[in-house]
Structure formats: structure tokens, C-alpha cells
N, C-alpha and C positions, 0 to 999 in steps of 0.2 A: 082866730081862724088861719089855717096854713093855704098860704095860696099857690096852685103849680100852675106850669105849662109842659104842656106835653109838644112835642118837634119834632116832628118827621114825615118823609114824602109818602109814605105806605097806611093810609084808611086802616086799613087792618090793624096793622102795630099799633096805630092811636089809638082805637077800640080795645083791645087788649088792654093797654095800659090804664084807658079808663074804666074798664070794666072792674078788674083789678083793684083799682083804686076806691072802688065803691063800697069797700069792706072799713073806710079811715073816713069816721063820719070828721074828722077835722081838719081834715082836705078838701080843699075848693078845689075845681079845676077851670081856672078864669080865661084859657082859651087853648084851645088846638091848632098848630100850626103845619101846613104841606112842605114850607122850605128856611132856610135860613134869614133870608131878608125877612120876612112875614115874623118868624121868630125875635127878631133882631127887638124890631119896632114891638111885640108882645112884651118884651121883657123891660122894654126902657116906660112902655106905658104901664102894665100891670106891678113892677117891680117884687116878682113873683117870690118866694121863699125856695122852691123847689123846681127844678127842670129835668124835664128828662126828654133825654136828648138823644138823634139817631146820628151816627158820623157818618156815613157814606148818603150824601142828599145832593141833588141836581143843583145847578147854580155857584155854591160856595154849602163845603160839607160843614161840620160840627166844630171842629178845629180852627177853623177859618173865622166863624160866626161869632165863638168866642173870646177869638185873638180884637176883635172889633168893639168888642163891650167894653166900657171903661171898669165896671165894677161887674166881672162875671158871679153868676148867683151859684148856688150851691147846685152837683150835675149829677144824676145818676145817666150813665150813658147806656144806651142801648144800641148794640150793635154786631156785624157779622165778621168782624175785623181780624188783621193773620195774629201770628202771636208773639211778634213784637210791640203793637200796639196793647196786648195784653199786658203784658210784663210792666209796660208804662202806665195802664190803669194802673193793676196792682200797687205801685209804686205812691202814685198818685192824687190818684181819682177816692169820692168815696167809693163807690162800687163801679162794676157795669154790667149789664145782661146780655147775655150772647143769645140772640135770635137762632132760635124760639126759646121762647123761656117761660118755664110754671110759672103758676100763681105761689108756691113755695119757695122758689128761687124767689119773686119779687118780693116775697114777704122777708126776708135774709136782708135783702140790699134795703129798705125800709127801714127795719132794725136798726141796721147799721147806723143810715141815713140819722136817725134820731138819735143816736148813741155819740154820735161825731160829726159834726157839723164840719163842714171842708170853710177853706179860708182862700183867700184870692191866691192866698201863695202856692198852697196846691193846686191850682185850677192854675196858673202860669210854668209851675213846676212840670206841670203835665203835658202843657203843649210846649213846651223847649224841648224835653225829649222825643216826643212824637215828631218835632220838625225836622228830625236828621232823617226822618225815611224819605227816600228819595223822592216819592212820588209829592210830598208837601214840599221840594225843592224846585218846581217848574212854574211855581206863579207867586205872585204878589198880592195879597188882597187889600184895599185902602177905601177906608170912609172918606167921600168928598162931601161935605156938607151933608147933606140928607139923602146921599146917594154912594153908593157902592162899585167900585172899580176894581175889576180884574187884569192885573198886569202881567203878562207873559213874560217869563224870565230873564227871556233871550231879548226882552225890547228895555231891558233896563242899560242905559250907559256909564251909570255911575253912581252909588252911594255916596252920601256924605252927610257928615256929624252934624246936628243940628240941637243943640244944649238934650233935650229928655227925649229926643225926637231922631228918626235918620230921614234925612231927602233921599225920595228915591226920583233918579233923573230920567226922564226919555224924552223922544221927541217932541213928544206933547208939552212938555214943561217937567216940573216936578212938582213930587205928591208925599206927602207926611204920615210916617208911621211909626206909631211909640213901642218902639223896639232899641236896640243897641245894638253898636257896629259888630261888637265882637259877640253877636247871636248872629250877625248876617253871614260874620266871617267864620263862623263852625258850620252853618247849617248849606253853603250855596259852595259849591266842586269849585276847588282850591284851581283847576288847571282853567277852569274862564271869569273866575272872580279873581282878582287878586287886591289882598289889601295894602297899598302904596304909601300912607302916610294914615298917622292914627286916625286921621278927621275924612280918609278918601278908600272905597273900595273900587276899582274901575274892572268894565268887562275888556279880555286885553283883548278880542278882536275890534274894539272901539279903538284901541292905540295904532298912530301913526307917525309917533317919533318921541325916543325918549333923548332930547335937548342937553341935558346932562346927566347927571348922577341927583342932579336935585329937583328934575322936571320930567313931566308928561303931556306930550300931546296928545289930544282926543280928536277924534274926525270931526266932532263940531266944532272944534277952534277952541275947546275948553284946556286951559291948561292946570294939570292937576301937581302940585309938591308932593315930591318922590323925597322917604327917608331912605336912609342908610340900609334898613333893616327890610323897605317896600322894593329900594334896586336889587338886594339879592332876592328877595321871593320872584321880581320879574325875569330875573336873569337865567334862575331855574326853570320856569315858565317856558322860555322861550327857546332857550337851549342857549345862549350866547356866552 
């Protein structure tokens, strides 16, 4: 038996999908989920075969929910998306459905679905290019234990290398998220991020004195190692 979960804020869309899906007598549909967290916690308890997924959802969208799973499951995504995020399906994804969409249209990405089974690599392949759009550049999402943190971009003070991991730093403390420097440092505007030492990306309106050619001060007293290669990126930066 093929188990799904179906994701998204919109009754309707879910009804659809499972209506839809009542033609695949080997299809379970082992829960319906309203938003991403709810989704989250579906997929680590059910550990479903199949997901179909909305990207545009209240809280943390599709993108986000995914970035958070250690082993994301196979996606058909359903969504109203512009057509850069298309191109990056394509690329991708096995399918996705552009709301509204037949029962013929679903039957095509099904097909497919069965034909090609997606692998974790394209489900990370897909959200690396979706993160250069700007709008997935304004927040940070991080699993805290059993709980989920939305960090605003502008409250981060500094990244830093952490072996398979990057610390992200703010007032609060710092929070862990298995990503790599050099995805932070393509995807976050080069004029308020800048990356200073391989192991340090810092926001430069947190700088308050760069000490020499081999040092950074930070307004919390943090001092961060400036390479050769992180003083000119700052130099440009800053105009000096």
C-alpha cells in the first residue's frame, strides 16, 4: 500500500486532491494537513511514500517545511507560483500542478510520479534554486527541538561554520541549520551580508570597527577573523 499526505491551507484543494485520488485503489491517504508544522509532524509520524504539497501556506510555506525534514519524501507540488519557481520545478521536482488543475492534468504527474521516483537530491536541488528568489531571502527557518523558529533576516548578526551545520547568531543566542556557508553566501544580498573569513559571514551594519586587516568588531563585543579575500569584499562594501 502507497501511503500519501496531502498539505495545504485551502479545504478545497485537499478535497480535490483526494477526490482525485480515489481513482488509485493503492493509495492511502493517511492524513490531510491545513499548514506546514501540522504537515511537518505528518510526515515524520506517517513516513508517507507520496506528498502533495501547496507552496504558498500561512506560517512557513512549502519550501521552508521541506528545508526542515531531514529525509524529504517524494513531492508532487501544487501551486499558483510565477514562472521562475516554474522553471525550477521543471528542473527539479517530479511534477507540479498549477492551481486549478484537471483530473487529466493530475493523472500526467501520477504517471510520471510512478515512472520516476524523485531522490532527496532533487528535492535539495530544487529548493537551492528556488532560494535565490528574493522573497525566500527575508527569513530564516530553524527547528528548535520540537518547535519551529522564524528568524527575520535583518535580526541575524552573524553566521558561522559549524562542521555539517551553520550557527545562525542573534540576540537570542544562536540556532543551527544544516545548510552550508557558501548556500548562505549566494542566496542573502551581498551589500548586508558579507562573507569575511571562510568560517564567518557577518551583517556589516553589526560592524563597529575593523581592528586590522585580520579582525572585525561586532556591536556585541564579538570579534570576528577577517581573511585577505573577506577585507576586500568589506572594503567594497563599504566604499573605503
Amino acid at each position: 500500500m502507497i501511503k500519501a499526505i496531502i498539505i495545504d491551507d485551502e479545504p478545497l484543494a485537499r478535497s480535490i486532491v483526494a477526490e482525485y485520488l480515489q481513482t488509485y485503489s493503492q493509495i492511502t491517504i493517511v492524513q490531510e494537513c491545513g499548514d506546514g508544522f501540522e504537515g511537518m509532524k505528518a510526515i515524520g509520524q506517517h513516513q508517507p511514500d507520496l506528498v502533495f504539497l501547496d507552496v504558498q501556506m500561512p506560517k512557513i510555506n512549502g519550501f521552508e517545511m521541506l528545508e526542515l525534514l531531514d529525509q524529504p519524501p517524494a513531492v508532487i507540488f501544487t501551486t499558483a507560483f510565477d514562472e521562475f519557481a516554474m522553471r525550477a520545478f521543471e528542473a527539479h521536482a517530479i511534477d507540479y500542478l498549477l492551481k486549478p488543475f484537471s483530473k487529466e492534468r493530475f493523472d500526467k504527474a501520477m504517471e510520471k510520479w510512478m515512472k520516476q521516483k524523485a531522490t532527496p537530491q532533487h528535492t535539495q536541488a530544487l529548493l537551492d534554486t528556488v532560494a535565490a528568489q528574493q522573497e525566500e531571502q527575508q527569513r530564516v527557518v530553524v527547528k528548535t527541538g520540537s518547535s519551529i523558529r522564524i528568524i527575520p533576516i535583518q535580526e541575524v548578526l552573524y553566521f558561522e561554520a559549524y562542521d555539517d551545520y551553520v550557527k545562525i547568531h542573534t540576540k537570542d543566542g544562536y540556532f543551527l541549520k544544516k545548510k552550508t556557508m557558501q548556500y548562505f553566501e549566494n542566496t542573502l544580498d551581498p551589500k548586508v551580508f558579507v562573507r569575511v573569513h571562510r568560517s564567518f559571514i557577518i551583517q556589516v551594519a553589526e560592524i563597529t570597527k575593523i581592528d586590522s586587516a585580520d579582525e572585525v568588531l561586532l556591536k556585541s563585543g564579538k570579534r570576528v577573523p577577517l581573511s585577505r579575500t573577506g577585507y576586500g569584499k568589506l572594503k567594497t562594501v563599504l566604499g573605503i
